[in-house]
C-alpha positions as CSV (number, residue, x, y, z in Angstrom):
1,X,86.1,104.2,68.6
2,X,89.5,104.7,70.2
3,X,87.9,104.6,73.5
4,X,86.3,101.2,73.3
5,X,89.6,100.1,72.0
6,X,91.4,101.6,74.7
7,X,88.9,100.4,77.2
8,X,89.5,96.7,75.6
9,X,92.9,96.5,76.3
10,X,92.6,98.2,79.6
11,X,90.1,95.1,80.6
12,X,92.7,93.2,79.6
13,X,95.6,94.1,81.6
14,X,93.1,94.1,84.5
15,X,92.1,90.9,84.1
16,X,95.9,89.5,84.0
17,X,96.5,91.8,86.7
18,X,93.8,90.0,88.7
19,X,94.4,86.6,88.1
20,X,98.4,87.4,89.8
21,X,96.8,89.0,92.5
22,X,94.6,86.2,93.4
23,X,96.7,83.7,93.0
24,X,99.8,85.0,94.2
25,X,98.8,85.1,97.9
26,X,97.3,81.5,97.8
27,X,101.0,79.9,96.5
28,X,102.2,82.2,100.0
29,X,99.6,79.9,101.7
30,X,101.5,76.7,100.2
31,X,104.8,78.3,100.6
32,X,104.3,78.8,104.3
33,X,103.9,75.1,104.8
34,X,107.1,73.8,103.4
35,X,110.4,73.4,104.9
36,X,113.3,76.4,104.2
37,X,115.7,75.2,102.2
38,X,114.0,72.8,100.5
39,X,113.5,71.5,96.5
40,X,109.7,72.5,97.3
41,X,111.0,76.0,98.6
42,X,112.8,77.1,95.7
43,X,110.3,75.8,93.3
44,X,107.9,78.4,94.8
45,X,110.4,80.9,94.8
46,X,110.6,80.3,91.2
47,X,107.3,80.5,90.6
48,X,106.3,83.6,92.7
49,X,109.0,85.6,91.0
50,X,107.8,84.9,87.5
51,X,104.5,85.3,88.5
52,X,105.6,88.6,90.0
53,X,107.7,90.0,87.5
54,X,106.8,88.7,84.1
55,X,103.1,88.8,84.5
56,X,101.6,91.3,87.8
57,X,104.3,94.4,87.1
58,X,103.6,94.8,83.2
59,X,99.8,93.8,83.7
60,X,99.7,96.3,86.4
61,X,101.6,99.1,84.6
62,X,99.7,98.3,81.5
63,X,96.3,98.5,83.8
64,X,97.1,102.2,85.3
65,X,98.4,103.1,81.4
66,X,95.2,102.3,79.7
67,X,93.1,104.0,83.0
68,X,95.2,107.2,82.2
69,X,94.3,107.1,78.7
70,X,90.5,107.2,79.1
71,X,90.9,109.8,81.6
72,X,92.3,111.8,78.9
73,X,89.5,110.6,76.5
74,X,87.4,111.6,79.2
75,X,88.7,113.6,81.6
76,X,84.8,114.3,83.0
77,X,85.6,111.1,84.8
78,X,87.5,112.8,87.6
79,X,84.4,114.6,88.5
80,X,81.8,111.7,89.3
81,X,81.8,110.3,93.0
82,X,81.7,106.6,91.2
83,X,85.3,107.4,89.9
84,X,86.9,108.6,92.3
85,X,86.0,105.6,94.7
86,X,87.0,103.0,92.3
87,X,90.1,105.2,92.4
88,X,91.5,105.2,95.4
89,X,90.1,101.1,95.5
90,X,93.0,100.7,93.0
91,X,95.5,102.9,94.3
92,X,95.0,100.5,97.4
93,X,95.4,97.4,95.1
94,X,98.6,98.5,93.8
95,X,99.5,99.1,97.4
96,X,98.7,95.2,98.2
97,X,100.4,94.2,95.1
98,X,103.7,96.2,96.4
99,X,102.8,93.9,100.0
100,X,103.2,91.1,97.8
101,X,106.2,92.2,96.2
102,X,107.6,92.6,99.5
103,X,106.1,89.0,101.1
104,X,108.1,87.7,98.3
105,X,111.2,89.1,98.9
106,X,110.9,87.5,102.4
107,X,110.4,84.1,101.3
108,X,113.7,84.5,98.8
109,X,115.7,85.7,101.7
110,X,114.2,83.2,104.5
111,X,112.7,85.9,106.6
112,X,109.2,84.4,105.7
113,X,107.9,83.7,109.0
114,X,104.2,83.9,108.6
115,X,101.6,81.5,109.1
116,X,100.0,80.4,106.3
117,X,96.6,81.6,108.1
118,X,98.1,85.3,107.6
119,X,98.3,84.7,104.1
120,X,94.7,83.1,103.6
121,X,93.5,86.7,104.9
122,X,95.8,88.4,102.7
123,X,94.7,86.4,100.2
124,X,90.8,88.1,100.6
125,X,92.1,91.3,100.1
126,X,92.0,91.5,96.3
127,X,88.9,89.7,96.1
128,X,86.8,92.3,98.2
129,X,88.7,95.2,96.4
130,X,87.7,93.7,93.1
131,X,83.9,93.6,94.0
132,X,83.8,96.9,95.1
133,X,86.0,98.3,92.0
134,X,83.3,96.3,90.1
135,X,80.1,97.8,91.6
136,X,81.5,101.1,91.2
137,X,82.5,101.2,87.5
138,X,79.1,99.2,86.6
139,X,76.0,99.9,88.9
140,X,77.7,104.1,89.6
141,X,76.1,104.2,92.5
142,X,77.0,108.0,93.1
């Protein structure tokens, strides 16, 4: 039973998790298009911080917490070829959620100099890491 209800809450922070990292990039793709300086500017500067900090850190630390937990539950896991994919799939989206940390930082400082193209591929990024994660931990294809 205290698997399922770790599981739960691991689903949870995932989700949260998710929804920052898809729509994080796509207020980058606004952000681009607006002038330095500007009202517009520092209302997504605003908004990409909290987004950041209040929801995407602690739904990301509370998404590898939970994941550690049923490893320890489960530690036979770690030995199937399913697992260990989806592993290092999100190892690679914390890695794009430290990118975004950093895009951030470059809007707040003005060194932002992207187009707003760059960040509409960026913005794919989660979205095939996600289906892949997904097709790992329910179809286990190996």
């Amino acid at each position: 039973m205290l698997y399922l209800w770790v599981k739960a809450l691991h689903i949870l922070a995932i989700i949260s998790w998710m929804a920052g990292l898809l729509y994080l990039p796509r207020l980058y793709v606004y952000h681009a298009m607006v002038e330095r300086g500007s009202a517009r500017d520092l209302t997504f500067q605003l908004m990409e911080r909290r987004l950041l900090k209040a929801i995407m850190n602690p739904a990301m630390i509370a998404s590898f917490f939970f994941g550690f937990w049923m490893v320890l539950i489960d530690p036979g896991l770690l030995s199937q070829g399913w697992f260990n994919v989806k592993l290092g799939m999100v190892f690679l989206m914390a890695g794009v959620h430290g990118k975004f940390a950093v895009m951030r930082k470059a809007f707040e400082q003005g060194r932002a100099n992207q187009s707003d193209r760059y960040y509409r591929i960026w913005n794919e990024v989660p979205t095939v890491l996600m289906i892949i994660i997904v097709i790992m931990v329910v179809v286990q294809p190996f």
